[in-house]
N, C-alpha and C positions, 0 to 999 in steps of 0.2 A: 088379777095377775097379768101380766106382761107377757105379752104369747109370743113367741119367737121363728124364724126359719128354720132350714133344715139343719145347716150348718153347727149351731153352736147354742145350745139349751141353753138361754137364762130367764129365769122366774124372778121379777124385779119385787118393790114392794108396793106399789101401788098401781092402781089402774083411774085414768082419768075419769071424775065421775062423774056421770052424765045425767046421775038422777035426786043430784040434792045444790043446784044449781051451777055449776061449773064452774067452780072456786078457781080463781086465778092460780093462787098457790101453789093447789092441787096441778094444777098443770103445767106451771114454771116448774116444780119439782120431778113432775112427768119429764119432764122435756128434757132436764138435767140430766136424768139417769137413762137415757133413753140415748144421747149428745154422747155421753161419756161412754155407755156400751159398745157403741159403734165404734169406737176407739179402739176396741179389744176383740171385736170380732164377734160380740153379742147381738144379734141380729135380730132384733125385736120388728115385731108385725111392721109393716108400714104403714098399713092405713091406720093404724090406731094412732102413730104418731103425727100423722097429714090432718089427721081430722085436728087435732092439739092445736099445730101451727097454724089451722084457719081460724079455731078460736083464737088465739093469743093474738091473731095479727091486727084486730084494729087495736088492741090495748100497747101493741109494738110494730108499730110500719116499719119503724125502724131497720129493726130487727130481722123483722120476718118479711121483706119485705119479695116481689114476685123474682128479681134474680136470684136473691138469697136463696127462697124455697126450691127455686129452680137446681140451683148450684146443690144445696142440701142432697134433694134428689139424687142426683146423679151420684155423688159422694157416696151415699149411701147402696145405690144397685153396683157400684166399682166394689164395695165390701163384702153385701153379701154374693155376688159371683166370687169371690176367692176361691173359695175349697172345692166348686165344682171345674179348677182348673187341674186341682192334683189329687187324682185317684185316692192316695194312700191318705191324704188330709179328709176325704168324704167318710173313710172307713174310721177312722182314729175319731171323728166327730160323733158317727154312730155310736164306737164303742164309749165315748163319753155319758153319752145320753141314758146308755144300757146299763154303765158305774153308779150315772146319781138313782135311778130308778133303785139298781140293788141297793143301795145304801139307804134308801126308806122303808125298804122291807126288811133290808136287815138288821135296823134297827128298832125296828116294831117287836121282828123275833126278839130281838136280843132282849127286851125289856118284858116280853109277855113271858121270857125264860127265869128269867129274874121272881117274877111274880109265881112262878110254879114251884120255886124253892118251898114258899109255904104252905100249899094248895095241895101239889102233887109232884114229890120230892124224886119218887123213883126217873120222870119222866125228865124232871129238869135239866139232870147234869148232861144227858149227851142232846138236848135242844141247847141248851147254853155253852156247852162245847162247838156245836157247828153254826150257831149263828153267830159267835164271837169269829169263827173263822170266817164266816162270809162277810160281815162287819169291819173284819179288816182287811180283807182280798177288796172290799169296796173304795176301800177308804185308800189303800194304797195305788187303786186303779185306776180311779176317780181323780187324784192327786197327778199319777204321770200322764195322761191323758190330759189333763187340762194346762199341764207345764209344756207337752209339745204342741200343742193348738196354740198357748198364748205363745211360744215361740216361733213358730210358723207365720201370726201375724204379725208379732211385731216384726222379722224377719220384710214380709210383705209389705207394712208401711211406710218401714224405710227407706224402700224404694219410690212412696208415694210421700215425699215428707208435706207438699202444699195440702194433699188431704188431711191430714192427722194434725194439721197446726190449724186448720180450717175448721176444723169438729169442734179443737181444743179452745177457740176464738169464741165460735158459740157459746160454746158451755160455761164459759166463762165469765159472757155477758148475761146467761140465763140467771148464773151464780149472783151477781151483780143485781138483778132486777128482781129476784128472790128475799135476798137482804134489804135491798129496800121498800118492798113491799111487806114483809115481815115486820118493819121497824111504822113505817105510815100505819097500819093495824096493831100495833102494840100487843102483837103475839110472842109467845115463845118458841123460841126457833128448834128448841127441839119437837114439836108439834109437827115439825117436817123436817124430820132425820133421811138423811142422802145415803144411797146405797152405790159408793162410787168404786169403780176397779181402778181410776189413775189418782192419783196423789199431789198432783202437780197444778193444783187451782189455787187462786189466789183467796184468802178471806172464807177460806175453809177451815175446820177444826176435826180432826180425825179422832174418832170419840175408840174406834175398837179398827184393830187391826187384822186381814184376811185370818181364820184358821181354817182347823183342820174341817171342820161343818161350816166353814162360810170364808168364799173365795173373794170377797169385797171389803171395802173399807167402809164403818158404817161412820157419818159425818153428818155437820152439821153446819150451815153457814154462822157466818160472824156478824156481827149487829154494829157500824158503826165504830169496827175496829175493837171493839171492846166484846170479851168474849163472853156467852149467856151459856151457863148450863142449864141443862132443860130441868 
């Protein structure tokens, strides 16, 4: 999983893997959702994503080349410093973090409640009464929490717009060298389904949109123009 800062909890879907040879793919797809997080305030580990870009960079000088990473860099510490500029944004991140936590517990309640209907009927009804309340005190807290973070940043970017078109540049090219690497291996591109929060990439295919259990758009690159269901 994708380990993240203090700031702003996201758990991505993949982690680069390091122990069944370090599949290109595997790591343009790293790279993608890792590009695109950053965009949103998602503040994933650094070093896991610096190690990536040392792999990727003879496969892409280009790309990843020593100003770029450099630029990268920096792009990325201007991000995660945000929220320890504004008090109330360090608190509202905490309290985010504390929403998705309750929302795994109480949804383990809410289902182990469920199962007690048939088991142990007397005990069910007021366990499935208060984990359906704490289920949805999570789920509605979790939701406002996470709309004034994302407005916060985007609020912040806007003032930084070369960063945010900078990110959006990368990620774009990642997308780009995804698809065609995808297409040269004559794989199936849903093989590496993208877990994106921005919307706004080129030769991308938005397969399922943010809900109420998952605040990302889950997607898939496009092959040549021509679109592949997985």
């Amino acid at each position: 999983m994708i380990e993240v800062s203090l700031c702003f909890n996201y758990i991505g879907s993949r982690t680069p893997d390091t122990m069944r040879g370090k599949d290109i793919l595997d790591d343009l797809a790293f790279m993608v959702e890792a590009t695109d997080s950053y965009r949103v305030g998602r503040n994933i580990d650094f070093k896991k994503v610096e190690n990536v870009m040392e792999r990727l960079s003879p496969e892409l000088p280009d790309l990843f080349d020593s100003a770029t990473k450099k630029k990268y860099k920096k792009t990325v510490d201007f991000i995660t410093s945000l929220p320890f500029r504004d008090k109330s944004m360090r608190r509202l991140a905490l309290f985010y973090m504390l929403f998705r936590l309750l929302l795994r517990f109480s949804l383990v309640g809410f289902l182990l409640s469920i199962g007690l209907i048939f088991y142990a009927p007397p005990y069910s009804t007021p366990m499935l009464i208060a984990s359906t309340s704490l289920l949805y005190a999570a789920l509605v807290g979790r939701w406002y929490t996470l709309m004034k973070l994302l407005e916060f940043y985007e609020r912040e970017m806007k003032n930084q717009p070369g960063k945010d078109e900078f990110l959006k540049e990368i990620a774009q090219k990642l997308i780009d060298e995804l698809s065609s690497k995808i297409r040269e291996r004559g794989v199936k591109p849903g093989k590496y389904k993208l877990h994106l929060f921005k919307d706004d990439y080129s030769g991308v295919r938005i397969l399922k949109r943010p809900g109420w259990l998952r605040d990302y758009n889950l997607a898939e690159v496009e092959i040549g123009g021509i679109l592949n269901n997985p």
